[in-house]
C-alpha positions as CSV (number, residue, x, y, z in Angstrom):
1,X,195.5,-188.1,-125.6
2,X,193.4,-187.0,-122.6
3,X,192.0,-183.6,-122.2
4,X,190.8,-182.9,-118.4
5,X,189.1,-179.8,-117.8
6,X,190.1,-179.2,-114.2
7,X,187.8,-176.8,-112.5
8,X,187.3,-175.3,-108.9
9,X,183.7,-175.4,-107.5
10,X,181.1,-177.2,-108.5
11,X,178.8,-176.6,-111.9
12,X,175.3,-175.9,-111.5
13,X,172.6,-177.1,-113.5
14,X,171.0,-175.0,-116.2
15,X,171.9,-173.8,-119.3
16,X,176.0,-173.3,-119.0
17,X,176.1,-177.3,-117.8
18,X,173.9,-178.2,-120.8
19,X,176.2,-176.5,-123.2
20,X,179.0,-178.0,-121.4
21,X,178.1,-181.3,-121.9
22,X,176.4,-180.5,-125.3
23,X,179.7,-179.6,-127.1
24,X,181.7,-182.3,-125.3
25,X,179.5,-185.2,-126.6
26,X,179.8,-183.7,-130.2
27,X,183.9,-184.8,-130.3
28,X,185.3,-188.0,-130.9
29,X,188.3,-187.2,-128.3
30,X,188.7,-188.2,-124.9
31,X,187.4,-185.3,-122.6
32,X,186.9,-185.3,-119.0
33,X,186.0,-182.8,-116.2
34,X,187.1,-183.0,-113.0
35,X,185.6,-180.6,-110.3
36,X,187.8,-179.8,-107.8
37,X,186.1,-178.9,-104.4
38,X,186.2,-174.7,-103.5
39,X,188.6,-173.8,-100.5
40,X,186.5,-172.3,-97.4
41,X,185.6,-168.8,-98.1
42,X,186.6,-167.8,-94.6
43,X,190.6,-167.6,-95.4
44,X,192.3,-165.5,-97.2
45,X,192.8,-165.3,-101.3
46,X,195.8,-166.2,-101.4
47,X,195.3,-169.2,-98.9
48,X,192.1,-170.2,-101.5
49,X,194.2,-170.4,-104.5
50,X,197.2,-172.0,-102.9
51,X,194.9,-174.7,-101.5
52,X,193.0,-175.3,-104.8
53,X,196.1,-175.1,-106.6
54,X,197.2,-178.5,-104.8
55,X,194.6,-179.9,-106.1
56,X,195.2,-179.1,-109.4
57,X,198.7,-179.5,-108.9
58,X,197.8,-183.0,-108.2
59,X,196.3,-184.4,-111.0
60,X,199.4,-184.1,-112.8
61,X,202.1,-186.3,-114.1
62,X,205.6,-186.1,-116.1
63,X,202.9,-186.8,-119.2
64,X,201.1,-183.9,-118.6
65,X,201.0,-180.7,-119.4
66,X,199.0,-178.2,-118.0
67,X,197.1,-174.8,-119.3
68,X,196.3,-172.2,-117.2
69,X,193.3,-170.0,-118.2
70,X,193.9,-167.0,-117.5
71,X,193.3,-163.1,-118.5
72,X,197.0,-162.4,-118.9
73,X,197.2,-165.7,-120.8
74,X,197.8,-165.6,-124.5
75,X,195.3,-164.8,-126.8
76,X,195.1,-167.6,-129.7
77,X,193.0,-168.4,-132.9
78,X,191.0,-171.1,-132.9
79,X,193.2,-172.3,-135.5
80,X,196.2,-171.8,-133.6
81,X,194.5,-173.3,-130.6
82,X,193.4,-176.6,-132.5
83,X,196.7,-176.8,-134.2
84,X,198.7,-176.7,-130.1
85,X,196.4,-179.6,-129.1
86,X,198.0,-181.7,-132.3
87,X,201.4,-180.5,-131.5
88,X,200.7,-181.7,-128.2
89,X,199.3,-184.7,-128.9
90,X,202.0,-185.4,-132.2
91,X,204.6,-184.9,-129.0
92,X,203.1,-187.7,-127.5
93,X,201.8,-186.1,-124.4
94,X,199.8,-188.4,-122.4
95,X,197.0,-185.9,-120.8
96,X,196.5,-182.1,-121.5
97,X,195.4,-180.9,-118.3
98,X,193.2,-177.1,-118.6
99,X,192.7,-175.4,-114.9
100,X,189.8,-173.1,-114.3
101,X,190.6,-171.0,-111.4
102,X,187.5,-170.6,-108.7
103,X,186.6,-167.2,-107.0
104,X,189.9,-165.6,-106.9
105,X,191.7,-167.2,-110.0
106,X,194.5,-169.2,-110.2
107,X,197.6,-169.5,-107.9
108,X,201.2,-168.8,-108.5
109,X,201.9,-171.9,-108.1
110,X,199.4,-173.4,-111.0
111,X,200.7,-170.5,-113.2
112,X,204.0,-171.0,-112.5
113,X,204.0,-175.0,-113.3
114,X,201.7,-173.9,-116.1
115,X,203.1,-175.1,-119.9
116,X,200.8,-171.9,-121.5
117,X,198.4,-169.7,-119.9
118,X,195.6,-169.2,-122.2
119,X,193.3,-166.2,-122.2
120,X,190.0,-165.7,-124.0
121,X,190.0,-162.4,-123.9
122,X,191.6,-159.5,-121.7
123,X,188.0,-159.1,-119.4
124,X,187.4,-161.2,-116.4
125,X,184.4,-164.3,-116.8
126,X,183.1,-166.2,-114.5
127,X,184.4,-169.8,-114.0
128,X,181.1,-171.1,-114.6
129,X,181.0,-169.4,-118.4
130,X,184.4,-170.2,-119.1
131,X,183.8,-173.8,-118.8
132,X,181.5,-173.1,-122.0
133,X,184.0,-171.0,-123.8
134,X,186.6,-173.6,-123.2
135,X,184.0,-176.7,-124.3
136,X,183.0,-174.7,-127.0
137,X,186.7,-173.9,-128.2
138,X,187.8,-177.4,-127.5
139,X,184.3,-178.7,-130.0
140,X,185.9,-176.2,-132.8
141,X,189.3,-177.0,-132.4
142,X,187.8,-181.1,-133.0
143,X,186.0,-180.0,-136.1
144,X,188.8,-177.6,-137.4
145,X,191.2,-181.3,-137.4
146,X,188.5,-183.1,-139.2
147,X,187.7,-180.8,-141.6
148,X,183.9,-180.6,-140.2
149,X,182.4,-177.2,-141.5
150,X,181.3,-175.9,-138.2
151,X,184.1,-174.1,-137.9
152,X,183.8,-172.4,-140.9
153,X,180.0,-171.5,-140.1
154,X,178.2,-173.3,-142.6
């Protein structure tokens, strides 16, 4: 199975990209991230995320499924998280598809064609530091199916 990281705006370099890409290169599973270009800041919010949410929107096919990060998302384990990416990919689902909102979130549309909405946590982060929550979540949910001790802290 795939896992995309879809993400609005661009990720500078520096410390978040390194840890990006650090926990990334530590799985054995097929992870790519595709940056999604910002809508114009000169139009309204809800223009923005409709606009970027087509964009989204259209990296997706009948063999996807998508997850929404969000701050009204659910709030999972990691266990419970690794254990929906095996359901997921035991389901046969092609490409699991996780959309970072930009500047003003995610759209209704994204959340509405969204399979889950995942949250990490009830407070508002930046895109840029959620791509290394979600790297590092996606690195512990590899080790917690391989039985690597990292997740366990040792």
């Amino acid at each position: 199975m795939q896992l995309v990281i879809a993400a609005i705006g661009r990720m500078k370099r520096g410390p978040a990209a390194e840890l990006v890409a650090d926990y990334l290169k530590r799985t054995r599973w097929d992870i790519t991230i595709k940056e999604l270009p910002d809508a114009p800041g000169n139009v309204s919010a809800e223009a923005r995320t409709a606009r970027e949410g087509q964009a989204i929107l259209a990296l997706l096919d009948k063999e996807s499924r998508l997850v929404a990060l969000d701050a009204r998302g659910d709030l999972l384990t990691s266990e419970t998280f690794a254990q929906s990416i095996q359901t997921h990919q035991q389901r046969g689902v092609k490409k699991l598809v996780f959309a970072i909102g930009g500047q003003d979130g995610l759209g209704d549309a994204v959340l509405g064609a969204a399979h889950t909405r995942l949250a990490f946590g009830t407070m508002i982060w930046p895109h840029q530091l959620v791509r290394v929550l979600l790297a590092e979540q996606l690195y512990r949910a590899y080790t917690i199916t391989v039985g690597h001790p990292y997740h366990l802290g040792h």
